[in-house]
mmCIF file of the N, C-alpha and C atoms, coordinates in Angstrom:
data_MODEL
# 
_entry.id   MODEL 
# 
loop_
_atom_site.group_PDB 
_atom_site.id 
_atom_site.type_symbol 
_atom_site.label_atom_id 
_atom_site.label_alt_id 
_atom_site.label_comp_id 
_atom_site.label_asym_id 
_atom_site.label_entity_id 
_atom_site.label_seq_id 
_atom_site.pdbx_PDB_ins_code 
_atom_site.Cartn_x 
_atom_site.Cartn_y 
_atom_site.Cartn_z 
_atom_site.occupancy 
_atom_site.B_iso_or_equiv 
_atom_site.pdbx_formal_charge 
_atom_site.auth_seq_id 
_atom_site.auth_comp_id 
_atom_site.auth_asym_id 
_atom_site.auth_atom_id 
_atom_site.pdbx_PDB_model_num 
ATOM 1   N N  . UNK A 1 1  ? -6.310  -6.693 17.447 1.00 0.00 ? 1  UNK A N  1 
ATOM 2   C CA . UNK A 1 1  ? -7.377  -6.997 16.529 1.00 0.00 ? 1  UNK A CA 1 
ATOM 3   C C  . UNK A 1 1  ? -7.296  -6.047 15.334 1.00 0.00 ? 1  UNK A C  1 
ATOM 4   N N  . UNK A 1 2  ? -7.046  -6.779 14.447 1.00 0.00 ? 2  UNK A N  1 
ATOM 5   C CA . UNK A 1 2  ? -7.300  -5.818 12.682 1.00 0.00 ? 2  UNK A CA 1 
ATOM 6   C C  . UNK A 1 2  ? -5.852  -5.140 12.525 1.00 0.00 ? 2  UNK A C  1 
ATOM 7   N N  . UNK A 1 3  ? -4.699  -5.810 13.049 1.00 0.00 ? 3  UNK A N  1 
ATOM 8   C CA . UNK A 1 3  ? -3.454  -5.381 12.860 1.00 0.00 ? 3  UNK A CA 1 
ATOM 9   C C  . UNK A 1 3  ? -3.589  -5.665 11.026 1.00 0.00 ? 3  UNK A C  1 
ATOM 10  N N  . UNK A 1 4  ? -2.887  -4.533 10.995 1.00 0.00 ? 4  UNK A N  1 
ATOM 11  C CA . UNK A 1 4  ? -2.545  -4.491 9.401  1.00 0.00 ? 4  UNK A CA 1 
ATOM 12  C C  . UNK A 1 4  ? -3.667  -3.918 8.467  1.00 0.00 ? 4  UNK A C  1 
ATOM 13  N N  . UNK A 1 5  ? -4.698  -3.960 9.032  1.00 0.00 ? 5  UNK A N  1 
ATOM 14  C CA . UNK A 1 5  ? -6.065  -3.651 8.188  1.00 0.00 ? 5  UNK A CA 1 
ATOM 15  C C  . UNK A 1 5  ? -6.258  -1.877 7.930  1.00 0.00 ? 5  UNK A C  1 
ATOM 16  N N  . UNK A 1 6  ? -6.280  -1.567 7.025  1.00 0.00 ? 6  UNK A N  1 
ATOM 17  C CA . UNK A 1 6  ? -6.837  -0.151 6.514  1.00 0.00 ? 6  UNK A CA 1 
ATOM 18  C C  . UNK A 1 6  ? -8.065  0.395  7.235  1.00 0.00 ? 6  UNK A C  1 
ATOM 19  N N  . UNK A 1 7  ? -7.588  1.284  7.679  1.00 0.00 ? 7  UNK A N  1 
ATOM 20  C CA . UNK A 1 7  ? -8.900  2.390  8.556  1.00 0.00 ? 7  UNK A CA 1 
ATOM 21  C C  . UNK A 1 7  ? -10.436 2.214  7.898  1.00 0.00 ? 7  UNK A C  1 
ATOM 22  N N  . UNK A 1 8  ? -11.253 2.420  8.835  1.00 0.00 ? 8  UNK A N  1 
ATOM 23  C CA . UNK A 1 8  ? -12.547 2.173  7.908  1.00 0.00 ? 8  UNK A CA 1 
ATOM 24  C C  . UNK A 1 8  ? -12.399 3.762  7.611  1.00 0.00 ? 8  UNK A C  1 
ATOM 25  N N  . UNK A 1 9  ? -12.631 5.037  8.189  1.00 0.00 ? 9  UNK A N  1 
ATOM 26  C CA . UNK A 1 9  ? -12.579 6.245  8.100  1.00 0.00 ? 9  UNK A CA 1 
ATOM 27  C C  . UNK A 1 9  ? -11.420 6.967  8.599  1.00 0.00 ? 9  UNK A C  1 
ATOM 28  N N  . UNK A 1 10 ? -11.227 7.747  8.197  1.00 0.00 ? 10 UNK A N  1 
ATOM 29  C CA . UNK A 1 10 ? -10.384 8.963  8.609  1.00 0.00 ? 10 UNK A CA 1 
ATOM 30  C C  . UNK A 1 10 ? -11.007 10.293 9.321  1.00 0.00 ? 10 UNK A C  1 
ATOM 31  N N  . UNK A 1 11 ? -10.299 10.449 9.973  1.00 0.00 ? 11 UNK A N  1 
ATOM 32  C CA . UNK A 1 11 ? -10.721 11.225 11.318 1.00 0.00 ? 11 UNK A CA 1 
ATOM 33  C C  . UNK A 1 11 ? -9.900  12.653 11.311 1.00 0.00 ? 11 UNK A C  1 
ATOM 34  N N  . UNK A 1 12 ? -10.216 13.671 11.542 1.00 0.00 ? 12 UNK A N  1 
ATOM 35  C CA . UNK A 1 12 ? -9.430  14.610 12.235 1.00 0.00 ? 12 UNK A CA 1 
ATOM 36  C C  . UNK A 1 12 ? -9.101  14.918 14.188 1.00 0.00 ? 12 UNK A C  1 
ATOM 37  N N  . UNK A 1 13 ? -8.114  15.573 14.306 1.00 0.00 ? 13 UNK A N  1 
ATOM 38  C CA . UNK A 1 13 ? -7.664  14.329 15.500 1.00 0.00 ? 13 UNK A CA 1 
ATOM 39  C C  . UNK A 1 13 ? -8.743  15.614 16.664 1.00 0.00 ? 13 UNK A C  1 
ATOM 40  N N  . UNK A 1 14 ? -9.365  16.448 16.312 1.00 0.00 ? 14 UNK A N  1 
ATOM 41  C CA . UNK A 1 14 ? -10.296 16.361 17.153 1.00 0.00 ? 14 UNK A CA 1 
ATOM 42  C C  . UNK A 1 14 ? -11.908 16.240 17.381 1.00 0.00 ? 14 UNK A C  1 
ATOM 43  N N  . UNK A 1 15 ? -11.829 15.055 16.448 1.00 0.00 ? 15 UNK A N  1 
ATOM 44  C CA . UNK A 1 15 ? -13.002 14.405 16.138 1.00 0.00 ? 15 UNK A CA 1 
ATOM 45  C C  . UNK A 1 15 ? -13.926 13.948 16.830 1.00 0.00 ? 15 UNK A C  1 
ATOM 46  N N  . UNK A 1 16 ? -15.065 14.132 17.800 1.00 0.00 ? 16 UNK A N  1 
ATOM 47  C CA . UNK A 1 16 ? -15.814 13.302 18.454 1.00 0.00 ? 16 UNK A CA 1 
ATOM 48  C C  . UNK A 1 16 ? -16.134 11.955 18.335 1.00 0.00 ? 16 UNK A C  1 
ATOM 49  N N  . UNK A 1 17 ? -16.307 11.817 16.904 1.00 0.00 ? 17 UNK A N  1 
ATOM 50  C CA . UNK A 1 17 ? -16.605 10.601 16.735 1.00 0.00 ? 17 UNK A CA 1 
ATOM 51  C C  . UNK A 1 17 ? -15.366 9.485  16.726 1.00 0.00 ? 17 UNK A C  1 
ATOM 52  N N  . UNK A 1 18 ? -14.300 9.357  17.214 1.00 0.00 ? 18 UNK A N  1 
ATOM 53  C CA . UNK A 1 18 ? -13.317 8.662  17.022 1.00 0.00 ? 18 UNK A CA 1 
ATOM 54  C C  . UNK A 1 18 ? -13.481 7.723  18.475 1.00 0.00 ? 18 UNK A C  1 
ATOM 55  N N  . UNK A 1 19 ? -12.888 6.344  18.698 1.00 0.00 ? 19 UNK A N  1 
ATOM 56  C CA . UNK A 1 19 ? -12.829 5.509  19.588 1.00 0.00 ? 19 UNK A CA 1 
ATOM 57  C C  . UNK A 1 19 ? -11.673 4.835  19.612 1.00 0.00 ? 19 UNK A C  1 
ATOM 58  N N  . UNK A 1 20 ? -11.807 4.048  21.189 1.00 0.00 ? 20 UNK A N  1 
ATOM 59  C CA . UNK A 1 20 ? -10.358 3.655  21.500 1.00 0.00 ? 20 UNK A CA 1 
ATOM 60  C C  . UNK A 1 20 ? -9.726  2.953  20.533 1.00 0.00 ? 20 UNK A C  1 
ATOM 61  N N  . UNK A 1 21 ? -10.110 2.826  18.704 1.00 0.00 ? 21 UNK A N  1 
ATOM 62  C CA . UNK A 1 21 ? -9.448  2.010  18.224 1.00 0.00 ? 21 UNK A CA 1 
ATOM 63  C C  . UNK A 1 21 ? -8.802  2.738  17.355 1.00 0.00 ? 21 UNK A C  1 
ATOM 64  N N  . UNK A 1 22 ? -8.774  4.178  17.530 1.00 0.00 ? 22 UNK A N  1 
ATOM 65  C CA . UNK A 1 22 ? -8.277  5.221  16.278 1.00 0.00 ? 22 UNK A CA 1 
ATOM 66  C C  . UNK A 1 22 ? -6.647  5.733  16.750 1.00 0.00 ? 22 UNK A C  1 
ATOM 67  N N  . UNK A 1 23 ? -5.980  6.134  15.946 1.00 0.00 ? 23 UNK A N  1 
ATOM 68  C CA . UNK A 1 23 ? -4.347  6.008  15.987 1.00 0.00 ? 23 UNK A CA 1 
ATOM 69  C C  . UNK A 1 23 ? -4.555  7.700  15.059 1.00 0.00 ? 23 UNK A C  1 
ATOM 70  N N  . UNK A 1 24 ? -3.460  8.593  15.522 1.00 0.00 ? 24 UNK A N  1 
ATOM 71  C CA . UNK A 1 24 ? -3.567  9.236  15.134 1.00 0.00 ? 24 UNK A CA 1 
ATOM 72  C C  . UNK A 1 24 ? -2.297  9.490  13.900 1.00 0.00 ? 24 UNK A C  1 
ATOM 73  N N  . UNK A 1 25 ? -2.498  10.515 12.863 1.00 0.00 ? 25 UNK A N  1 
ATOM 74  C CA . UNK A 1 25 ? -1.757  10.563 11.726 1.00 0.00 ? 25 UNK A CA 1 
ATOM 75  C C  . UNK A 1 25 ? -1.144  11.861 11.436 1.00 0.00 ? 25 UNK A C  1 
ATOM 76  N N  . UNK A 1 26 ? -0.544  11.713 10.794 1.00 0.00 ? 26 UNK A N  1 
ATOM 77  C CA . UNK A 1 26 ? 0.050   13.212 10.449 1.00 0.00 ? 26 UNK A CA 1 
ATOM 78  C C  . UNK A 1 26 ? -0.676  13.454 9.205  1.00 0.00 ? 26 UNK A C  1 
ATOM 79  N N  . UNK A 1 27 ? -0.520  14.901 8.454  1.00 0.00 ? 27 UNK A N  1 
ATOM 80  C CA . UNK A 1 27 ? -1.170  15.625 7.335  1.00 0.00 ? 27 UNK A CA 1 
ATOM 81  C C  . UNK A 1 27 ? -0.504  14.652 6.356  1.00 0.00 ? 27 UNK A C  1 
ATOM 82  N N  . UNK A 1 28 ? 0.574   13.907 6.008  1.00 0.00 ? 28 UNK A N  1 
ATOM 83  C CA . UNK A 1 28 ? 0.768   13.339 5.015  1.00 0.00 ? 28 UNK A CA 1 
ATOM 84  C C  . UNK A 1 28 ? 0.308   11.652 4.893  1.00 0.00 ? 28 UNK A C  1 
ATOM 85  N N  . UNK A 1 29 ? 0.040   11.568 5.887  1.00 0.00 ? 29 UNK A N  1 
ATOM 86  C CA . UNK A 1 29 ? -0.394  10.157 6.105  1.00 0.00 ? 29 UNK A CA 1 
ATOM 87  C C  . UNK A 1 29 ? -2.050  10.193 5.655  1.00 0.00 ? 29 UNK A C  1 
ATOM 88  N N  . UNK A 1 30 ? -2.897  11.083 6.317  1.00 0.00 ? 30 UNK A N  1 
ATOM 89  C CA . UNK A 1 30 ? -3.759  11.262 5.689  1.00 0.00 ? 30 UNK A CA 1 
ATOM 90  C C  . UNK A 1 30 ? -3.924  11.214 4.504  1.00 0.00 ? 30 UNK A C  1 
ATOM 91  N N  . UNK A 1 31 ? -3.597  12.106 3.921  1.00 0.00 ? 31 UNK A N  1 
ATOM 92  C CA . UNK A 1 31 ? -3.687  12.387 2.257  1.00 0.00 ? 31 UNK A CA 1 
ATOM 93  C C  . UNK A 1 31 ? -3.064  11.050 1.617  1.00 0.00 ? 31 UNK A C  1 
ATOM 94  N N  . UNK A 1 32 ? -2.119  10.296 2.118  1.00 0.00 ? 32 UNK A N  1 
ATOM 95  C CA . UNK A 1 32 ? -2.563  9.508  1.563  1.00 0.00 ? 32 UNK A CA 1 
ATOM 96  C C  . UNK A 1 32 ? -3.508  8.328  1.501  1.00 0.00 ? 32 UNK A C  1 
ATOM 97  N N  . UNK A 1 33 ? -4.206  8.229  2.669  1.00 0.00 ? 33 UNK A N  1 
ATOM 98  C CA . UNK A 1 33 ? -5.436  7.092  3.243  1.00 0.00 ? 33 UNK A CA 1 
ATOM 99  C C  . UNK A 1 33 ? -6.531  7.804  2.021  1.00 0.00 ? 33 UNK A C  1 
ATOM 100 N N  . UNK A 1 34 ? -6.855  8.754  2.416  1.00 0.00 ? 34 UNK A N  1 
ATOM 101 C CA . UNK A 1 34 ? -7.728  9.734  1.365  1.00 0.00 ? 34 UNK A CA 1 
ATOM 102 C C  . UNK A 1 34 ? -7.618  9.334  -0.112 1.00 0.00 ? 34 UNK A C  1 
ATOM 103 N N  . UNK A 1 35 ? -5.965  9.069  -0.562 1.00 0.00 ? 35 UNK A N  1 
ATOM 104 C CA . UNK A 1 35 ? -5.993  9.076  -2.210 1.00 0.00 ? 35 UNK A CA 1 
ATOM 105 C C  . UNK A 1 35 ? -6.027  7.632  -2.185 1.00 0.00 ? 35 UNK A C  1 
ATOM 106 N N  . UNK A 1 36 ? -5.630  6.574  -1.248 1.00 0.00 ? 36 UNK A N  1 
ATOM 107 C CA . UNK A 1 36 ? -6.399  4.463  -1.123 1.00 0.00 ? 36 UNK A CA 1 
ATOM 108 C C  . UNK A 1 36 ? -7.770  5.313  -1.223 1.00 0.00 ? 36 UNK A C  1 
ATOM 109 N N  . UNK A 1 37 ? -8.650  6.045  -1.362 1.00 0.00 ? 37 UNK A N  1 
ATOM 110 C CA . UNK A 1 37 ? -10.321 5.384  -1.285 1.00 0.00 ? 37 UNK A CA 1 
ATOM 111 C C  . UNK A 1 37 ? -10.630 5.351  0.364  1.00 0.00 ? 37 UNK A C  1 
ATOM 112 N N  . UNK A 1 38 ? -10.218 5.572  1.160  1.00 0.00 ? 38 UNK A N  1 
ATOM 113 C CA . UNK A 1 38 ? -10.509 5.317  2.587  1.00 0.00 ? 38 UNK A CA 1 
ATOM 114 C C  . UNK A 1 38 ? -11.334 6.626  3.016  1.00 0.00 ? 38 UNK A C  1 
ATOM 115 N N  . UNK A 1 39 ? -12.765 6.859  3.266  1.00 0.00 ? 39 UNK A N  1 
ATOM 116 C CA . UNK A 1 39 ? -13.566 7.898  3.065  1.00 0.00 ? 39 UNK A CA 1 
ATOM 117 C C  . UNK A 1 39 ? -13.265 8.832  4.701  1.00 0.00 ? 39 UNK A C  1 
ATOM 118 N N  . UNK A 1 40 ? -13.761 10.194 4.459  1.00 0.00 ? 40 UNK A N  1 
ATOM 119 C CA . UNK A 1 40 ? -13.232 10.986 5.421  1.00 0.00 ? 40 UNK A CA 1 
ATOM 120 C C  . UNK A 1 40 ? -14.098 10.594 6.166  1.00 0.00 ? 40 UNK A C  1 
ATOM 121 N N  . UNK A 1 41 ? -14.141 10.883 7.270  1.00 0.00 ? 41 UNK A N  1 
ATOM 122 C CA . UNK A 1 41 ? -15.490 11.215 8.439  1.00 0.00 ? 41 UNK A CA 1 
ATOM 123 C C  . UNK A 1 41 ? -16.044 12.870 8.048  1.00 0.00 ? 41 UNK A C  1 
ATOM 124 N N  . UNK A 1 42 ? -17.822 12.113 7.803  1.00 0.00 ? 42 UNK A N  1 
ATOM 125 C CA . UNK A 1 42 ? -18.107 13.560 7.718  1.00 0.00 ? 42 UNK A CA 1 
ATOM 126 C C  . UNK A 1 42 ? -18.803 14.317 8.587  1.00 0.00 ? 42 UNK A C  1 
ATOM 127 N N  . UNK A 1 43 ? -18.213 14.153 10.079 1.00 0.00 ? 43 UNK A N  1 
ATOM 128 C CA . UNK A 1 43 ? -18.599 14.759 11.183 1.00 0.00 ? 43 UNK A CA 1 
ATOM 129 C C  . UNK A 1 43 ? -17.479 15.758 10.993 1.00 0.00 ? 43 UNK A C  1 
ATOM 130 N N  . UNK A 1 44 ? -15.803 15.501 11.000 1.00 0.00 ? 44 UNK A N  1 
ATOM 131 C CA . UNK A 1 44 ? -14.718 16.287 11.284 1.00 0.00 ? 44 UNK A CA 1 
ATOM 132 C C  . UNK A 1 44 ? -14.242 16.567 9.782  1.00 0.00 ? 44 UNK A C  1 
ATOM 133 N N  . UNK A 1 45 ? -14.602 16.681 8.682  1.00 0.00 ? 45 UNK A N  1 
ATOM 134 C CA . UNK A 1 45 ? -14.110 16.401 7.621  1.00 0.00 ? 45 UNK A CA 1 
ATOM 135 C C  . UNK A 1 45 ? -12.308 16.750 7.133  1.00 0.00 ? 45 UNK A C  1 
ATOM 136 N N  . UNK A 1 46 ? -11.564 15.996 7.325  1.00 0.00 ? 46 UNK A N  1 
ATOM 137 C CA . UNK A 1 46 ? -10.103 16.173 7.177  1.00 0.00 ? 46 UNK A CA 1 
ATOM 138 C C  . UNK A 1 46 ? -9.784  16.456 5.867  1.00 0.00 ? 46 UNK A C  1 
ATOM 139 N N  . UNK A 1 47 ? -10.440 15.538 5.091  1.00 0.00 ? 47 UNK A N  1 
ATOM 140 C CA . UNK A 1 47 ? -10.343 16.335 3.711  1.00 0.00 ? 47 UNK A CA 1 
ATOM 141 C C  . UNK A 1 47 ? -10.357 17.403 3.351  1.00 0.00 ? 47 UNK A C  1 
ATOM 142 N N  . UNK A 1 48 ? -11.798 18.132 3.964  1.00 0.00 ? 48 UNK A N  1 
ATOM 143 C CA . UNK A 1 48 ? -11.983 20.082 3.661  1.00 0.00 ? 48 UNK A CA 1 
ATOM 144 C C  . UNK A 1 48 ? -10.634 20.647 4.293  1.00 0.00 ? 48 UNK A C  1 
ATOM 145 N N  . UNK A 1 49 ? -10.384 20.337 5.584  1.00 0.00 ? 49 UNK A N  1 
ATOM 146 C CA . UNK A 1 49 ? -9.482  20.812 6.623  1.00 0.00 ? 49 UNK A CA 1 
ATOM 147 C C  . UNK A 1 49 ? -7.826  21.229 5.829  1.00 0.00 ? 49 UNK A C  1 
ATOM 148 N N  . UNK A 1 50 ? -7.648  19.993 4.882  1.00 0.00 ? 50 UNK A N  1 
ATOM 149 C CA . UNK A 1 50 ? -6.257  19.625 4.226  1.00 0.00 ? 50 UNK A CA 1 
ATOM 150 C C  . UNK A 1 50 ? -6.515  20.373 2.776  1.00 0.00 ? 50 UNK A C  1 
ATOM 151 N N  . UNK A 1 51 ? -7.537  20.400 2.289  1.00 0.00 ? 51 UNK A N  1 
ATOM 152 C CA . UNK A 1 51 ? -7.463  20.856 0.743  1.00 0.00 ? 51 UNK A CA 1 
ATOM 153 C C  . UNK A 1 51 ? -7.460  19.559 0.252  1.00 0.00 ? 51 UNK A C  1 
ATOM 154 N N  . UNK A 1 52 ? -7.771  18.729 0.736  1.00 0.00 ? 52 UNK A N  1 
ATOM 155 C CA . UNK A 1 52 ? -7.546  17.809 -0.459 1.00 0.00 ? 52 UNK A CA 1 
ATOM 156 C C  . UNK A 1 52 ? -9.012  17.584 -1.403 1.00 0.00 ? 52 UNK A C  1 
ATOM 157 N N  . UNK A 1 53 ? -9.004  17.469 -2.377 1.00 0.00 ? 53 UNK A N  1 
ATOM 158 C CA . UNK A 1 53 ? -10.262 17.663 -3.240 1.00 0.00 ? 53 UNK A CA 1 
ATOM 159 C C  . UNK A 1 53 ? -10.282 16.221 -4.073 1.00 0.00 ? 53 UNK A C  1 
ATOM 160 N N  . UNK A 1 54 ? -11.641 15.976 -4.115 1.00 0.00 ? 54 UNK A N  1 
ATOM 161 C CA . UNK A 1 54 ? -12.146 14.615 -4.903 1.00 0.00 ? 54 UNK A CA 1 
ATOM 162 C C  . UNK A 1 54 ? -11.658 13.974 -6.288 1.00 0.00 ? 54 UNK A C  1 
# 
């Protein structure tokens, strides 16, 4: 289900809030979901974590 579809959020991989439908990423994969517009989770924030800035 939702093969191919863009993450609703991004997660850091020890995120509570993540579920059996989350796949985990490396630091460059992130950054780039982050620079598509794909918003962090702001329980684990991966963005602060990486430096990556708005």
């Amino acid at each position: 289900m939702g093969v191919g579809r863009l993450p609703v959020r991004v997660h850091a991989g020890d995120c509570w809030d993540t579920r059996s439908r989350c796949a985990p990423a490396d630091a460059d994969q992130i950054r780039a979901l982050l620079a598509q517009g794909i918003p962090a989770c702001p329980h684990c924030p991966p963005d602060t974590t990486l430096g990556v800035l708005e």
